[in-house]
C-alpha positions as CSV (number, residue, x, y, z in Angstrom):
1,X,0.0,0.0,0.0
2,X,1.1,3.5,-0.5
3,X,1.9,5.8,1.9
4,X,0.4,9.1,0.9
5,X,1.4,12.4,2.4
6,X,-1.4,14.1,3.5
7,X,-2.7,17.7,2.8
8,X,-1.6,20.4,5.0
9,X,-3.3,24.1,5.0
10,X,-1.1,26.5,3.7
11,X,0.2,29.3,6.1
12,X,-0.9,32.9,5.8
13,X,2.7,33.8,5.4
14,X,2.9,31.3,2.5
15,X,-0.3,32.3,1.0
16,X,1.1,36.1,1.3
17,X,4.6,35.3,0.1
18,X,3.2,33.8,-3.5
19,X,1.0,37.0,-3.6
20,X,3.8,39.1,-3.2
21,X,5.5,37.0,-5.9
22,X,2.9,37.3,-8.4
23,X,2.5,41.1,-7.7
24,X,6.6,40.7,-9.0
25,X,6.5,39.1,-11.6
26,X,2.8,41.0,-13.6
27,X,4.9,44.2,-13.0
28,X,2.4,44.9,-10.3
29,X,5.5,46.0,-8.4
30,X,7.9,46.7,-11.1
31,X,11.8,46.0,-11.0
32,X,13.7,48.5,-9.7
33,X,10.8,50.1,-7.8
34,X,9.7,50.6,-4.1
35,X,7.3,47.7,-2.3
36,X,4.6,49.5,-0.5
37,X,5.5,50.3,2.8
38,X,4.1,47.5,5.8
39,X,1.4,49.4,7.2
40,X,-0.2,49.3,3.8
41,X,0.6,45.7,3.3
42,X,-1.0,44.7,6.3
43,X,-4.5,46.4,5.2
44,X,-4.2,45.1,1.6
45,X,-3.5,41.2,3.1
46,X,-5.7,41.6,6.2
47,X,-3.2,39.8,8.3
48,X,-0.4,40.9,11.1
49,X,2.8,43.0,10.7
50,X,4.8,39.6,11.8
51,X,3.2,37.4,8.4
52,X,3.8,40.7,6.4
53,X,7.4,41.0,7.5
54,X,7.8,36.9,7.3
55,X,6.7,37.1,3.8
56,X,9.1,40.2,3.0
57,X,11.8,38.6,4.6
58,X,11.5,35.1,2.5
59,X,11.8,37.5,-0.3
60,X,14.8,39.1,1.0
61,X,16.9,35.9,1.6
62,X,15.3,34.5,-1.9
63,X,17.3,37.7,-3.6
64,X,13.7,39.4,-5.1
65,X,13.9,42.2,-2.6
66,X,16.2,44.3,-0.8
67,X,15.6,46.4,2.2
68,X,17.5,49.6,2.4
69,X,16.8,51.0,6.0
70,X,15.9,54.6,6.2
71,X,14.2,54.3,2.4
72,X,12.1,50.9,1.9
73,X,12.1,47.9,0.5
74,X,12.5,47.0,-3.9
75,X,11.9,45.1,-6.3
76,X,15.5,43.6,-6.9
77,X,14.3,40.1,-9.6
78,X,11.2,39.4,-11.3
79,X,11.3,35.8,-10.1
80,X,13.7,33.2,-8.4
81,X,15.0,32.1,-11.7
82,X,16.5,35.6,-12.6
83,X,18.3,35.2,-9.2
84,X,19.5,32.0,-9.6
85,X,20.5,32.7,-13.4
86,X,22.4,35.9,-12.0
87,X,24.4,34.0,-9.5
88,X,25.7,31.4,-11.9
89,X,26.6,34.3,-14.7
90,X,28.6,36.4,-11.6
91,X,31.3,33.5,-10.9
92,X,31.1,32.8,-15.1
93,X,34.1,34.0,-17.4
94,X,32.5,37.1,-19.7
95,X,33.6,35.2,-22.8
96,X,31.6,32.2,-21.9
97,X,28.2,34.3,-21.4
98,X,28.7,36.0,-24.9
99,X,28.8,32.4,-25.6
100,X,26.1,31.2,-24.5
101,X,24.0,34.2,-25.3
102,X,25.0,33.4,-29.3
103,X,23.7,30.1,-28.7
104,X,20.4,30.9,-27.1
105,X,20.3,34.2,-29.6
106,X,20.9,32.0,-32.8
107,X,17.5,30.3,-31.7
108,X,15.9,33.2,-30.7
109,X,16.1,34.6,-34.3
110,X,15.7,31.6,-36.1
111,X,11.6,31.1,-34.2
112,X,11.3,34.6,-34.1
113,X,11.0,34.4,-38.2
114,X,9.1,31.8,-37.8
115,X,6.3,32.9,-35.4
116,X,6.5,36.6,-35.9
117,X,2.9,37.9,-36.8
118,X,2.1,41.6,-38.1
119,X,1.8,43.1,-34.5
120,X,5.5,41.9,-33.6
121,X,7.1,43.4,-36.5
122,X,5.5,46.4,-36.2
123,X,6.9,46.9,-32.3
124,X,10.6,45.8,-34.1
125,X,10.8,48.4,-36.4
126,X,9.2,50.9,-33.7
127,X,12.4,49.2,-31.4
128,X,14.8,49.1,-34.4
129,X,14.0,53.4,-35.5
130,X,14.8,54.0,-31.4
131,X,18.0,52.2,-31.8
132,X,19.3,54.0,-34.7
133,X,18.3,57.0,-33.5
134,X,20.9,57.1,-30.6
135,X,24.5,58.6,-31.7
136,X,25.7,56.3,-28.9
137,X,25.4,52.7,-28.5
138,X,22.6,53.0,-26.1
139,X,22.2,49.5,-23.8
140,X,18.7,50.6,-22.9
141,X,17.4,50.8,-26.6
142,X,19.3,48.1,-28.0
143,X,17.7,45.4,-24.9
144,X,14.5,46.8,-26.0
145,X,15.3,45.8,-29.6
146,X,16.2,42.8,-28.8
147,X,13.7,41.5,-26.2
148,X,11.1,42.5,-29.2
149,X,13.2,39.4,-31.6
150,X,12.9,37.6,-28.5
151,X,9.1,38.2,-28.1
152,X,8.5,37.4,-31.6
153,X,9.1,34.0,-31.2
154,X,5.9,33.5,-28.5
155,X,8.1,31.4,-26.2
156,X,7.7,33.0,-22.8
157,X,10.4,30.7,-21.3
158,X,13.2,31.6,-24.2
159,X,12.1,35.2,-24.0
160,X,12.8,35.3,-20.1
161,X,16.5,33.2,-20.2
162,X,17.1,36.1,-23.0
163,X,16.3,39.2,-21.0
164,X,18.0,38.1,-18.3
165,X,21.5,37.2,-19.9
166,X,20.6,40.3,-21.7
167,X,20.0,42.6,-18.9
168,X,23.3,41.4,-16.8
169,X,25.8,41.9,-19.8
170,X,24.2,45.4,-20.2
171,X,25.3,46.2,-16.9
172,X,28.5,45.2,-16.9
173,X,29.3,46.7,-20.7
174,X,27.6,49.5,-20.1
175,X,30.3,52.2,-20.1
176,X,32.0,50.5,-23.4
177,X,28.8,50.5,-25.2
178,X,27.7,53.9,-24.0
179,X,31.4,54.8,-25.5
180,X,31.5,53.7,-29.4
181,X,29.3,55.5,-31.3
182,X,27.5,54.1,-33.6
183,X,28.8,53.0,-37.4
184,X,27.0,52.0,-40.4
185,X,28.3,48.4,-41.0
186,X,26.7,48.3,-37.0
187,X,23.0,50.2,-37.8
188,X,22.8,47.7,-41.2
189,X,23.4,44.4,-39.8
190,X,20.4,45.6,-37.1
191,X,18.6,46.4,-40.2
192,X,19.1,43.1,-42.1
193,X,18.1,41.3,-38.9
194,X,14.4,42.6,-38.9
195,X,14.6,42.0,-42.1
196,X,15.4,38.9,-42.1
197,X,12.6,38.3,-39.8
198,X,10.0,40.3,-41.9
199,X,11.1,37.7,-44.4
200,X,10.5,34.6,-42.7
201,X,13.8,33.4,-43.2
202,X,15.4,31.9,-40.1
203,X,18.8,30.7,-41.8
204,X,19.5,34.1,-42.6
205,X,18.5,35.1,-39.4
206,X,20.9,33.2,-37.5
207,X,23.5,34.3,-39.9
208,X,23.3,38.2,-38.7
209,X,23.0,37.0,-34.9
210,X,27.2,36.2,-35.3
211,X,27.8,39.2,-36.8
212,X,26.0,40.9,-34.0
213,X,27.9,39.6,-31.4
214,X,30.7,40.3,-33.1
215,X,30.3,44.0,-32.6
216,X,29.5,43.6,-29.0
217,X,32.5,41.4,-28.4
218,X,34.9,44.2,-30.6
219,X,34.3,47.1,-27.6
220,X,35.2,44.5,-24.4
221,X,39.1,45.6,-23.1
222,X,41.1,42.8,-24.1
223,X,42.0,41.7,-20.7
224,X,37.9,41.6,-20.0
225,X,38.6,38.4,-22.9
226,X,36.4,37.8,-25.9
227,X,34.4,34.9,-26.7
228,X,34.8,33.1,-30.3
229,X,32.0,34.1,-32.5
């Protein structure tokens, strides 16, 4: 005979923690931005300042929030996969993430001309004019083009490993993107991307995702290391 477990209630602490989480991750309580204080919390959840401060502090020790005392509490990941994702790419050598992003990116583009519909290409070339239009390499504007390939291809779970890789090797090349200025070999191999995409032609897709990377890789300091793309 088998031995079943059997059903336990749920705590109110647990039932407010995946509240909290789900208010994360629909952008009820966008990244970057300030939780509402406690007092509020507890009228909102109808419950005590010790499960409201349980639940907060799960999400501390999870990585998803951060308490600065004097200011509040934010909204440090969307979920526990971008923290656990972020952990393993801060003890990983830079050249291996570029890899691995031209592996997951080469996919990205090839579904994304696949599954694109009318509405999707319309937001890329809204994402691809803001790109261009920067004289700098601008990480903010060039994310947002690229999280709109990654949308395209109506995988949820591909566009999400995406923007986080994405979003981490923003931060850290930043300054050297924000540095190099934008040059017309750089602008036209965006262009031939959407393109490509418009097109329905994945092949050529993946094609322009190495010679992408190739122009991210170029403004890395040489002691940084470069991957092989």
């Amino acid at each position: 005979m088998v031995a079943y477990r059997k059903p336990v209630r749920m705590s109110l602490a647990r039932q407010v923690l995946e509240e909290m989480e789900r208010c994360i991750r629909d952008g009820v309580w966008p990244l970057g931005g300030k939780i509402p204080p406690e007092p509020e919390l507890v009228r909102s959840f109808g419950v005590s300042r010790n499960t409201v401060r349980e639940a907060v502090q799960s999400l501390i020790h999870a990585g998803m929030l951060e308490a600065r005392p004097g200011d509040g509490t934010y909204v440090l990941a969307s979920d526990r996969l971008e923290v656990v994702i972020k952990d393993r790419l801060r003890s990983a050598e830079l050249s291996k993430i570029l890899e691995a992003r031209l592996a997951l990116e080469k996919e990205i583009a090839r579904l994304a001309a696949v599954n694109r519909t009318e509405a999707d290409l319309r937001l890329l070339e809204q994402r691809l004019r803001e790109r261009n239009n920067c004289d700098n390499r601008d990480p903010e504007a060039d994310l947002k083009f690229h999280a709109a390939v990654a949308a395209a291809t109506h995988n949820p779970i591909l566009a999400e490993l995406y923007e986080i890789i994405s979003q981490y090797l923003q931060v850290i090349m930043r300054m050297w993107l924000a540095a190099n200025r934008r040059n017309e070999a750089e602008i036209q191999v965006h262009n031939e991307l959407a393109a490509a995409i418009g097109a329905r032609d994945p092949e050529r897709a993946e094609q322009l995702i190495h010679a992408i990377i190739r122009f991210d890789s170029a403004v890395l300091p040489a002691e940084k290391g470069q991957a092989s793309v």
